[in-house]
Steps between C-alpha positions, in 0.01 A plus 500: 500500500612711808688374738239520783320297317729185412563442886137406592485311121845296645334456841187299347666312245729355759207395715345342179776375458543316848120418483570295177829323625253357792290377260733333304683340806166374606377373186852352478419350818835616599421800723596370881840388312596877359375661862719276700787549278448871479452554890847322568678732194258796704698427828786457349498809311292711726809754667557532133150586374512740787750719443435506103174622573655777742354355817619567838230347772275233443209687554599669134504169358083570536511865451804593251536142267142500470430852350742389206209258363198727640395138513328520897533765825595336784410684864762485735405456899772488734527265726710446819727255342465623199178582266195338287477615086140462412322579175139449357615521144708305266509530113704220394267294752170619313676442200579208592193396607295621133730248376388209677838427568707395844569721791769770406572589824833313585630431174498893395494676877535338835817348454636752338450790767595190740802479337566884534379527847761220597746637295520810679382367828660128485373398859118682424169244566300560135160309528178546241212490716252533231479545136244668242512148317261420773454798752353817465863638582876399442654509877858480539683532854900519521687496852836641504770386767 
């Protein structure tokens, strides 16, 4: 296979991947356990997570990290304190969804680019406004001090 090739194969298997952990946490009834556990170890780890991933301003944490798993495209408006991501699209979240299984969207994302975005910025305001779970868009605004 070329190699231009495997990337996108990688790219969906991991979001299959992710889509079928969700299922299994929620059929384990176990899934707001693992999501709490794994937004603390996200915080905790976030500066980390950052700077293996080469980022440098949390507004790549939307734009750079997410490219890796081609998994959404977030829009980036800036703000005066700082700026909203948006996106209309979400792969692991219609995945997800196919499944029948629980929400994706904190376990697998949110906290984790919360954890970046604080990691970089430590005193940033990260707040989900909306999610495609339930919204037409996912809406995320960060303040940085």
């Amino acid at each position: 296979m070329e190699k231009e090739k495997i990337i996108p194969v990688l790219q969906a298997s991991f979001i299959g991947i992710l889509a079928d952990a969700v299922y299994q946490y929620g059929q384990e009834g176990v899934i707001d356990t693992v999501t709490a556990r794994r937004k603390k170890a996200q915080l905790l780890n976030g500066e980390r997570n950052a700077a293996f991933y080469g980022l440098s301003s949390p507004e790549e944490v939307f734009t750079v990290f997410c490219e890796y798993f081609d998994n959404t495209k977030w829009n980036i408006e800036k703000t005066e304190k700082g700026f909203i991501a948006e996106t209309a699209s979400c792969k692991l979240c219609a995945m997800t969804k196919k499944l029948e299984a629980p929400s994706p969207c904190n376990i697998y994302c949110l906290h984790a680019l919360e954890g970046m975005v604080k990691g970089i910025a430590p005193h940033s305001e990260y707040t989900v406004h909306s999610t495609l779970w339930n919204s037409p868009s996912c809406t995320v605004e960060v303040i940085l001090k």
